[in-house]
TITI-77224 format. One line per field, with one value per residue (C-alpha): residue number from 1; x, y, z. Coordinates in pm, 1 decimal. Layout:
% TITI-77224
nr = NUM, ...
x = X, ...
y = Y, ...
z = Z, ...
END
This chain:
% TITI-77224
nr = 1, 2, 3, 4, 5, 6, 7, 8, 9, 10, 11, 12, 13, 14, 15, 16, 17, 18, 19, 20, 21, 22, 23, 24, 25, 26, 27, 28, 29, 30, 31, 32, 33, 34, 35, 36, 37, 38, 39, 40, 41, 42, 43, 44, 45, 46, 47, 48, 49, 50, 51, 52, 53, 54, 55, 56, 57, 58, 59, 60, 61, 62, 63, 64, 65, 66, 67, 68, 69, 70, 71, 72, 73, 74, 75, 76, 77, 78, 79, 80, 81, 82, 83, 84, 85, 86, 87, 88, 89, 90, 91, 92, 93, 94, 95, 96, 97, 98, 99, 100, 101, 102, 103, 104, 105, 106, 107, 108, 109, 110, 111, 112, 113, 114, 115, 116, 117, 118, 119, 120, 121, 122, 123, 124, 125, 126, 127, 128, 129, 130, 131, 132, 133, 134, 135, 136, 137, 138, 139, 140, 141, 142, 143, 144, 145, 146, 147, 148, 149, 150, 151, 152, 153, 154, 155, 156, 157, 158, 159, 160, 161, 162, 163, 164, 165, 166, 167, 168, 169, 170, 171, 172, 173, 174, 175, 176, 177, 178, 179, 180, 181, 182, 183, 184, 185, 186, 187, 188, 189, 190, 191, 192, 193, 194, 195, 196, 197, 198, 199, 200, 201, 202, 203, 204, 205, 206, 207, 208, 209, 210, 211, 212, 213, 214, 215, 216, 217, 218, 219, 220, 221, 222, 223, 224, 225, 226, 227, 228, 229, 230, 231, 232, 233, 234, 235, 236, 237, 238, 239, 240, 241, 242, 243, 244, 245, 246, 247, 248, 249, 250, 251, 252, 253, 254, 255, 256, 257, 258, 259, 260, 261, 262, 263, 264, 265, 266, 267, 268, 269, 270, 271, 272, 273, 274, 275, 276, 277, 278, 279, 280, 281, 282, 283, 284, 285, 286, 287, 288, 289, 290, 291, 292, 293, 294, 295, 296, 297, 298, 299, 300, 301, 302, 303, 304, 305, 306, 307, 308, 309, 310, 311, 312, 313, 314, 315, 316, 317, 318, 319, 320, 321, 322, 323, 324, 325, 326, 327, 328, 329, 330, 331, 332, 333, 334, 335, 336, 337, 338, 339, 340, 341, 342, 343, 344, 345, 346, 347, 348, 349, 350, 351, 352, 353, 354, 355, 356, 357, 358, 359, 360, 361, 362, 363, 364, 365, 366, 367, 368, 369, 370, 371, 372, 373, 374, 375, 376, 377, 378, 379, 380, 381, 382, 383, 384, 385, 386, 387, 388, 389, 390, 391, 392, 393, 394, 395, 396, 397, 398, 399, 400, 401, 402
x = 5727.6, 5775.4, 5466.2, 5225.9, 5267.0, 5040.5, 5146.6, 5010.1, 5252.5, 5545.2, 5465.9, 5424.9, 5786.3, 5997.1, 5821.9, 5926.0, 6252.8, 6254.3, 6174.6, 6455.8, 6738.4, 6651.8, 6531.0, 6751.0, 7055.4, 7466.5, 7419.8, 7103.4, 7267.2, 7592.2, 7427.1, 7175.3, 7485.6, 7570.8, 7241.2, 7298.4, 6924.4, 6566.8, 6492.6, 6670.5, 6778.5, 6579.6, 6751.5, 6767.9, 6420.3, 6290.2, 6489.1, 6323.9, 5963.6, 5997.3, 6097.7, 5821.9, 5557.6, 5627.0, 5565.9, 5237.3, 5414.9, 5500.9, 5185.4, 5200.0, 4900.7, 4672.5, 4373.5, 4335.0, 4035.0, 4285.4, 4599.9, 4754.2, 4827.3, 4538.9, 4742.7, 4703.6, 4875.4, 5135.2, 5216.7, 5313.9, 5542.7, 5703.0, 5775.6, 5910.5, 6048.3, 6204.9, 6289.4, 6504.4, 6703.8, 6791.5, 6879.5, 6657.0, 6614.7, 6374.9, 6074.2, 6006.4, 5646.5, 5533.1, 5313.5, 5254.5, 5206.8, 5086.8, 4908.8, 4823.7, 4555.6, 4468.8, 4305.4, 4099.6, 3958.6, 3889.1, 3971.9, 3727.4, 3603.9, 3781.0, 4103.1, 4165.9, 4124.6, 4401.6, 4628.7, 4638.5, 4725.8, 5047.8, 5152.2, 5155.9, 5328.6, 5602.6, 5479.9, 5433.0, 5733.6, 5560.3, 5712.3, 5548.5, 5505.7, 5439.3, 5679.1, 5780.5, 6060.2, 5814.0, 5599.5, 5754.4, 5591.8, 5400.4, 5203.0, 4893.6, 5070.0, 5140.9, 5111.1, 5179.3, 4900.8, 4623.6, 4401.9, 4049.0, 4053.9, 3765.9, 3876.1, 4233.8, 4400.8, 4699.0, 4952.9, 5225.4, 5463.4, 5728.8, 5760.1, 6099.7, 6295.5, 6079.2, 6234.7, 6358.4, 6146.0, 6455.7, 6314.8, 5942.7, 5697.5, 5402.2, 5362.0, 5078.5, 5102.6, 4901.6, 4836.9, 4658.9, 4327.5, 4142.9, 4284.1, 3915.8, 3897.3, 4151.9, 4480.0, 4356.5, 4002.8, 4131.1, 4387.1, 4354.0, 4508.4, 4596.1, 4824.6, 5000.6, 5291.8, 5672.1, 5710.0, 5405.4, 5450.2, 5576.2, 5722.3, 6147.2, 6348.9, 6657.4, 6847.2, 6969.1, 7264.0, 7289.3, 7566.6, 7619.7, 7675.0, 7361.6, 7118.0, 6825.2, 6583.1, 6520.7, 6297.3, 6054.8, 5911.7, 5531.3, 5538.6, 5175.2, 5139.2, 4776.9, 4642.1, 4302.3, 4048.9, 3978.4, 4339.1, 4183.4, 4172.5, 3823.6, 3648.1, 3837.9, 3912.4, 3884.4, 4248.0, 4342.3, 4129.4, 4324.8, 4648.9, 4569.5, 4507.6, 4843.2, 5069.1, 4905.9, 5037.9, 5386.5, 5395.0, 5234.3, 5354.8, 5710.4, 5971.1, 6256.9, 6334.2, 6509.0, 6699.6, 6853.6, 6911.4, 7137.7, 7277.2, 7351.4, 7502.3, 7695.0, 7896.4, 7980.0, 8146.6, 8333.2, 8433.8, 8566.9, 8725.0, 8924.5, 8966.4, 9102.9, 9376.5, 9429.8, 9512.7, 9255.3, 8967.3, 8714.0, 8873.0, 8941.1, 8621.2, 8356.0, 8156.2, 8140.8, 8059.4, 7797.7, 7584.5, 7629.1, 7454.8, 7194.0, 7131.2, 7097.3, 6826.3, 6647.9, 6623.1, 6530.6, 6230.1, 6115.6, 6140.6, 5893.2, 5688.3, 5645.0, 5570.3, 5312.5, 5128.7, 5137.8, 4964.3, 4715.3, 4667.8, 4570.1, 4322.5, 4134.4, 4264.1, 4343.7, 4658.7, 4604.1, 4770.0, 4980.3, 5154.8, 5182.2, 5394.6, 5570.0, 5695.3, 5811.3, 6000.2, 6177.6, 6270.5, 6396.7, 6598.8, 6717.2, 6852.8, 7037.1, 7208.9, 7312.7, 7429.2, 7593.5, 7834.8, 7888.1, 8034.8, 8251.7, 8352.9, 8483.2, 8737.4, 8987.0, 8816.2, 8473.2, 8687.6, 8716.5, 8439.8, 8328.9, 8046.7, 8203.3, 8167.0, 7758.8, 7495.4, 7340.6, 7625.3, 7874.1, 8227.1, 8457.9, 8648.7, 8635.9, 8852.5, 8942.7, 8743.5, 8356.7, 8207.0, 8378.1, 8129.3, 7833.1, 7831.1, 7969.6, 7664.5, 7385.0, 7503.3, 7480.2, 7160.6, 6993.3, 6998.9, 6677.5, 6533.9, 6405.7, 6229.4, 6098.5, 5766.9, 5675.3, 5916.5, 5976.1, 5829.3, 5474.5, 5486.4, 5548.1, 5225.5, 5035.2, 5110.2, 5001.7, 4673.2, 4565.1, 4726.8, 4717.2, 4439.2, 4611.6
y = 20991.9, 20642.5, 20661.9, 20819.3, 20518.4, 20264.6, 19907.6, 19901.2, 20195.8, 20011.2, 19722.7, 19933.9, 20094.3, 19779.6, 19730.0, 20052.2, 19964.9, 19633.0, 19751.2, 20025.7, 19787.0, 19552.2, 19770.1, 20077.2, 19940.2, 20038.4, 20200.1, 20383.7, 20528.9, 20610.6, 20761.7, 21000.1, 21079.8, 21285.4, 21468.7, 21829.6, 21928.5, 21947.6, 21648.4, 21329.6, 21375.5, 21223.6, 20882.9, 20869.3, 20946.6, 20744.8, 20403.2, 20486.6, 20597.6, 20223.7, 20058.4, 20247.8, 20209.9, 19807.5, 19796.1, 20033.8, 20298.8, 20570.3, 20804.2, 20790.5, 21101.5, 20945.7, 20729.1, 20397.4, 20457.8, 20656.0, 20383.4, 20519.9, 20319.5, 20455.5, 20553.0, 20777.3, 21066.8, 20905.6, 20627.8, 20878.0, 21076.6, 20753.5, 20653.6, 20965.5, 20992.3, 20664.6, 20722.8, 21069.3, 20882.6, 20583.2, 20898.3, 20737.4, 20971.6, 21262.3, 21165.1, 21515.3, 21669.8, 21850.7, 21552.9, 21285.6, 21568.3, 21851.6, 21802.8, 21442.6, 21576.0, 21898.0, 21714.0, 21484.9, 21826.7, 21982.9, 21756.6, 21573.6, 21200.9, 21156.2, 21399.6, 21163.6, 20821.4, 20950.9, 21124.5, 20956.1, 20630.9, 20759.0, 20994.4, 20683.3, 20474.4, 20758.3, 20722.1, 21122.2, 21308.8, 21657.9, 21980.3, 22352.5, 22639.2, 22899.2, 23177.6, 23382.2, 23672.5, 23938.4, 23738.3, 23503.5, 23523.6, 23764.6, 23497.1, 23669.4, 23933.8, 23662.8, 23732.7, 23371.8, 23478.9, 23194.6, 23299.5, 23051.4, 22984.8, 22723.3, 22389.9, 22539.2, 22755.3, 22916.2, 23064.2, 23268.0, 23397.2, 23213.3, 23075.0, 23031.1, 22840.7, 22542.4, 22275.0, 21925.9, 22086.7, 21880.6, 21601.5, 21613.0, 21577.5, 21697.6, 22065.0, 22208.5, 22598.6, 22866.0, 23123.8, 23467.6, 23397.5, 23756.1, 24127.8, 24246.4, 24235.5, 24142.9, 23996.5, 23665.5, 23698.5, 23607.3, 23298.0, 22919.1, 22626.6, 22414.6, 22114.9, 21999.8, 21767.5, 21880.8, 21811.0, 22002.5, 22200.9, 22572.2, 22485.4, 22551.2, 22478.1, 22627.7, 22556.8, 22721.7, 22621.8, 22797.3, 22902.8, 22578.8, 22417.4, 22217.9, 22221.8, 22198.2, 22502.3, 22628.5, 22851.1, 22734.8, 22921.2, 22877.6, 22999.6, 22989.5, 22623.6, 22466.3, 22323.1, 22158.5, 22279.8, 21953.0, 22008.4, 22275.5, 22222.1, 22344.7, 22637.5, 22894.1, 23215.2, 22983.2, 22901.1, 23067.4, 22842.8, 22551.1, 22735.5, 22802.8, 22424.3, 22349.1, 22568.4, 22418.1, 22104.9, 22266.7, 22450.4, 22230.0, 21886.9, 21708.4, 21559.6, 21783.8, 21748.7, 21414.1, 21543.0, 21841.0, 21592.0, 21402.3, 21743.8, 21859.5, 21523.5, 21544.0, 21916.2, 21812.8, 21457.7, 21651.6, 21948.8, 21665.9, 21490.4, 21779.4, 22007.2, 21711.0, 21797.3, 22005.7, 22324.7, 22299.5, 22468.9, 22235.7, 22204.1, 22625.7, 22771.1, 22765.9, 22952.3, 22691.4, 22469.5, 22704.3, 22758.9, 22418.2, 22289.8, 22583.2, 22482.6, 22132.9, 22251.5, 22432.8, 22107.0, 21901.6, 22128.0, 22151.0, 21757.2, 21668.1, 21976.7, 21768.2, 21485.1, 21693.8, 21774.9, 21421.0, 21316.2, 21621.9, 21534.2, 21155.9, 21311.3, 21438.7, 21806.4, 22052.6, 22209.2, 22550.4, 22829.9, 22958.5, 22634.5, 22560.2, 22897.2, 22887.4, 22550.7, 22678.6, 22959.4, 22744.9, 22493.7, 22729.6, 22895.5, 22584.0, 22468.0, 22716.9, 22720.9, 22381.5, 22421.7, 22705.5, 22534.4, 22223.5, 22462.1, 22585.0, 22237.3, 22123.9, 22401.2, 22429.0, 22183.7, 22412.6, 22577.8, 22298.2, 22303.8, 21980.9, 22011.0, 21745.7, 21485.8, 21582.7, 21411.1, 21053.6, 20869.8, 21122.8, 20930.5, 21225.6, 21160.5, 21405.8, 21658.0, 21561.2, 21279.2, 21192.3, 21424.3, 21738.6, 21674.2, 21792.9, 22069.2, 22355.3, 22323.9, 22238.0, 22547.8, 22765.0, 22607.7, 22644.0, 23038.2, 22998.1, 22793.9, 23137.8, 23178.9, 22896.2, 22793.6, 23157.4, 23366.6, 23428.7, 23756.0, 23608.7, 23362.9, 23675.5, 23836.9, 23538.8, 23507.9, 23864.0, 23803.3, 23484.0, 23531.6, 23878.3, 23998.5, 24235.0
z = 13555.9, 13640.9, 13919.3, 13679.5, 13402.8, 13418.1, 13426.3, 13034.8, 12987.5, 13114.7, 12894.5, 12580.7, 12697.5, 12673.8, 12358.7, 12211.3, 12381.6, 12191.9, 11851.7, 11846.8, 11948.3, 11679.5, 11420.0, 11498.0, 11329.6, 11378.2, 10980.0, 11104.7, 11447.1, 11205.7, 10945.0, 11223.4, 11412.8, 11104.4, 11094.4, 11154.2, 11049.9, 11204.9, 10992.7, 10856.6, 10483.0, 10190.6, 10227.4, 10518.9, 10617.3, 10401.1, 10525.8, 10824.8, 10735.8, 10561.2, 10870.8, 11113.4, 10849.3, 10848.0, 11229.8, 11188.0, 11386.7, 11117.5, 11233.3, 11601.1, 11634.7, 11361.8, 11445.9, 11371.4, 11074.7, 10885.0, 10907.7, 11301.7, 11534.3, 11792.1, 12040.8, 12363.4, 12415.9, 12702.8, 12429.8, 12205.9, 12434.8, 12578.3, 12191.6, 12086.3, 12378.4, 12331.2, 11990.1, 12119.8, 12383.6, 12120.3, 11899.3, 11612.4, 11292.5, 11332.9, 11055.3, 10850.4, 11009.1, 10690.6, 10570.2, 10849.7, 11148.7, 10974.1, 10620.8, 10730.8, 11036.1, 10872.7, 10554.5, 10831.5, 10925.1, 10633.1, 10341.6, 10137.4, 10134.6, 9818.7, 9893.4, 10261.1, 10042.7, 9803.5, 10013.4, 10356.3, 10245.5, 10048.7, 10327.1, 10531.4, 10308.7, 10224.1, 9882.2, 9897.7, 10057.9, 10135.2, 10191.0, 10296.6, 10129.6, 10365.9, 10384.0, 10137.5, 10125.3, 10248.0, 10423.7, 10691.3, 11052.9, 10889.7, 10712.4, 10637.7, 10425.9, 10193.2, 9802.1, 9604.2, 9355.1, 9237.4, 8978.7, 8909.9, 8519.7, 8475.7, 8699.4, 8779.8, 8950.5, 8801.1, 9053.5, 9008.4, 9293.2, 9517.7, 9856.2, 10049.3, 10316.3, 10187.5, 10422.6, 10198.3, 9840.3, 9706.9, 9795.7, 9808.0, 9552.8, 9697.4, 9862.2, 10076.7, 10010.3, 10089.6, 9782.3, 9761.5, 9584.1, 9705.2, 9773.7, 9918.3, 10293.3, 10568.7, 10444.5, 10652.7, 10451.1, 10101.0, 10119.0, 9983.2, 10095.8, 9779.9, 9730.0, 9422.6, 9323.1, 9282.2, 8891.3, 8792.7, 8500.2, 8605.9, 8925.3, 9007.3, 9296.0, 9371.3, 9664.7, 9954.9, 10101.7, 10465.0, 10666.6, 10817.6, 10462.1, 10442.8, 10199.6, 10414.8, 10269.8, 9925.1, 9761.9, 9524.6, 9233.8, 9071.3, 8706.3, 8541.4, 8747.3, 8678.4, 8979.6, 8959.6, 9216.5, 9351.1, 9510.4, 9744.7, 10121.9, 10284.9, 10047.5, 9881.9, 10046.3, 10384.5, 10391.6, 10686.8, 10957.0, 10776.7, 10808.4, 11197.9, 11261.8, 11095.5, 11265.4, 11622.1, 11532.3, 11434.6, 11748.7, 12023.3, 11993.4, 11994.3, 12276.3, 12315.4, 12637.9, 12623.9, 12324.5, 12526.6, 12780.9, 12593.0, 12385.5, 12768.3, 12805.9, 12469.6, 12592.6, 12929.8, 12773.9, 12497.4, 12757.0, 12986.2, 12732.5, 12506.9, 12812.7, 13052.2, 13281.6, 13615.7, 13443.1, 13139.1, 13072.5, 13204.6, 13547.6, 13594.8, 13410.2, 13667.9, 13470.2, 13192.1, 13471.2, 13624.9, 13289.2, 13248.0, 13526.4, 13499.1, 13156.2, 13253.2, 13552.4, 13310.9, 13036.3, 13341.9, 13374.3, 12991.3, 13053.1, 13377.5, 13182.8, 12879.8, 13044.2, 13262.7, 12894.5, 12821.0, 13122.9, 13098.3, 12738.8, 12822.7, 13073.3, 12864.3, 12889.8, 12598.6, 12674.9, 12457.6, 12286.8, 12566.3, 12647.7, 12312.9, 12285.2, 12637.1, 12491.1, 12140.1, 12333.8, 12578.8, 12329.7, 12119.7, 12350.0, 12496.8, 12194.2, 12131.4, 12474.5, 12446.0, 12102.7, 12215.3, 12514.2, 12283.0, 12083.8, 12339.8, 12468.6, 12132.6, 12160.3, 11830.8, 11688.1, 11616.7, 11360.1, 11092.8, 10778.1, 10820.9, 10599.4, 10388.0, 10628.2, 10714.3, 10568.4, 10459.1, 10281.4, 10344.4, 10300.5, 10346.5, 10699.8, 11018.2, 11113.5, 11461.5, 11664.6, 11554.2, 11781.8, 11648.5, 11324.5, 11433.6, 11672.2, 11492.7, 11212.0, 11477.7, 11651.1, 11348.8, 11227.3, 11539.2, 11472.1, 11332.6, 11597.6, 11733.4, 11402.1, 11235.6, 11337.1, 11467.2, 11563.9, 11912.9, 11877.1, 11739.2, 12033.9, 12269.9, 12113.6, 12164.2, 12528.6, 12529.0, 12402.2, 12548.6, 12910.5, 12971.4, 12712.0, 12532.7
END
C-alpha cells in the first residue's frame, strides 16, 4: 500500500493522522470502546457527526456542490481507514451514505436543497425502513401499504429491525403503492419525519441487551407527495442504488485487524502461564493465525478496490457481494475467538456497563465488556444488508449466469 500512494496521499495521511489525535479525545475513545453496535449510539454519534462536520469531513463520498469534501476514492479509504485504526466512532450510513447519494440521483431540485444540507449538518438523524416481518431479504415481497388521497399518501403497515428509529427523525421507507404486475413493479420510495402523526416505535432489545433495532408502525400516516423519491411505482431502481451503497463500500479490514489483535492480547493475557490454555491449545493458535491470514487478505483487497476505484474503474456487483460475504464471515470469526480468549469472563451480563454514558462498572477487566455482545450481535452480520444467501444468488447470476 505504501508504494501505490502518491506523495499527495501521504500528505493527506498525516493530516487525517493529525486531526484524530487532537480531535479524537480520551472521552470519545472511552465512550466508543463501549460500543457493541454497527453504529455509535444517538449521543454519541452525534458528538461526533458535530466534530467531522466542523472540519468539512462528515460526508467523505459526497461531492463538493452538495457540501463533501471532493475527495478521491484512495482519500476516502485512507480516512476511514484511519478513522478504524484510531478506533473513532462508526457515523450511522442510513442518511449520509445511503439516502444522502440516492436523492442526488433521483431527488428533486427542491427535495436536495432541503434535505442535503440537514443530513450534513446532523440536523436530520435518518433511519430505514426496509424490512418488514415477512419481507426481509425478500424485499420485493414487501406490503407497507400507501394509498394516494389527493396530495398524500396515507400508509398503513409496519417495517422492522429499523436500526437507531429511537433516535431518528427522518425515515426513508419503501411502501406498496400497486398490487398489478411484478412485486418489484409497484413500490414507492417516500420519506417522512419520526413524529408524524400515526407513526409508533417500539423497541427491540436483542439478545445481546442492546437496543439497537425496533420496529416501527405507520397508522393512517399522511405523507405529502412531494416526499416521493423518483416517480411513483419507480421505487425499486431507487431501492437498487441504495442497497449498492450498503453493500459495496466501507473499511473493514483494518477493523478485523485490530479485533484479531484484540483476541490474541486478551488470550495472552487471561490464559498466561506454561500450562494455560493459550500456551497448550494449538488449535486456538492455528485458527488464529488462519483467521488473521485471511483479514490480511480482505485488507490489501480493499485497498486493491480503492486503487481500482481512483482509476477510474467500477468495481461491480460481484465484488461488491464477495466483499459483504467475507466481511461477514470474518466478523464473526473474530468475534467468535475473542469470545473464547476472554474465557470465564464471557459469562457475565455486562449489558449494564454498554453504551454512551453508561456508569455501571465491569465485571472483570475493561476488555471483558465488549466481546460477549459483539459476538452475539454479529449473528446477524450474515443477514443484514442481504443475506448471505441473496449475495450467493447474485454471484450466481452475474459470474456464472445463472
Amino acid at each position: 500500500m505504501e508504494h501505490a500512494l502518491s506523495p499527495e496521499d501521504l500528505a493527506f495521511r498525516e493530516e487525517v493522522r493529525a486531526f484524530l489525535a487532537e480531535k479524537l479525545t480520551p472521552e470519545l475513545r472511552a465512550a466508543n470502546a463501549r460500543q457493541a453496535g454497527v453504529f455509535a449510539e444517538g449521543e454519541l454519534n452525534r458528538a461526533w457527526h458535530a466534530i467531522l462536520y466542523e472540519k468539512g469531513w462528515i460526508a467523505p463520498s459526497w461531492p463538493v456542490e452538495h457540501g463533501g469534501p471532493g475527495w478521491s476514492p484512495m482519500q476516502r479509504h485512507i480516512f476511514a481507514d484511519e478513522c478504524a485504526k484510531a478506533d473513532a466512532p462508526v457515523i450511522p450510513a442510513m442518511g449520509l451514505q445511503m439516502c444522502g447519494p440516492v436523492l442526488m440521483a433521483y431527488g428533486t431540485a427542491e427535495q436536495k436543497a432541503f434535505f442535503l444540507p440537514r443530513m450534513l449538518s446532523g440536523e436530520h438523524y435518518w433511519c430505514q425502513g426496509y424490512s418488514e416481518p415477512q419481507s426481509g431479504s425478500d424485499l420485493a415481497s414487501l406490503q407497507c401499504k400507501a394509498v394516494r388521497d389527493g396530495d398524500h399518501y396515507v400508509v398503513d403497515g409496519t417495517k422492522l429491525w429499523t436500526t437507531h428509529a429511537h433516535f431518528a427523525n427522518w425515515i426513508f421507507l419503501l411502501v406498496r403503492t400497486s398490487t398489478e404486475g411484478k412485486p418489484q413493479a409497484g413500490i414507492t420510495f417516500l420519506l417522512t419525519p419520526m413524529d408524524a402523526p400515526g407513526i409508533t416505535v417500539q423497541p427491540i432489545v436483542s439478545i445481546s441487551g442492546e437496543h439497537e433495532v425496533n420496529q416501527v408502525f405507520f397508522d393512517g400516516l399522511r405523507i405529502p407527495v412531494a416526499n416521493r423519491v423518483g416517480e411513483e411505482n419507480q421505487g425499486w431502481t431507487v431501492a437498487k442504488a441504495l442497497l449498492e451503497f450498503e453493500r459495496g463500500g466501507g473499511v473493514m479490514g483494518s477493523r478485523l485487524v485490530k479485533m484479531v489483535d484484540q483476541a490474541r492480547r486478551i488470550a495472552q493475557t487471561e490464559q498466561a502461564g506454561e500450562l494455560s490454555f493459550w500456551a497448550s491449545s494449538p488449535d486456538f493458535r492455528r485458527r488464529l493465525l488462519e483467521l488473521e491470514m485471511e483479514v490480511g487478505g480482505l485488507d490489501h483487497t480493499e485497498r486493491n478496490v480503492a486503487a481500482q476505484l481512483s482509476a477510474g474503474r467500477n468495481i461491480g456487483d460481484a465484488t461488491a457481494s464477495v466483499l459483504k460475504l467475507t466481511v461477514s464471515h470474518l466478523l464473526q470469526r473474530a468475534t467468535e475467538l475473542t469470545l473464547e480468549a476472554l474465557g470465564h469472563y464471557a459469562a457475565p451480563d455486562q449489558r449494564g456497563a454498554l453504551g454512551y454514558g453508561a456508569n455501571s462498572p465491569p465485571i472483570g477487566p475493561d476488555y471483558a465488556v465488549t466481546p460477549t455482545a459483539k459476538y452475539l450481535n454479529s449473528r446477524a452480520a450474515t443477514i443484514y444488508g442481504g443475506s448471505q444467501e441473496v449475495q450467493h444468488n447474485i454471484l450466481a447470476r452475474v459470474v456464472l449466469g445463472l
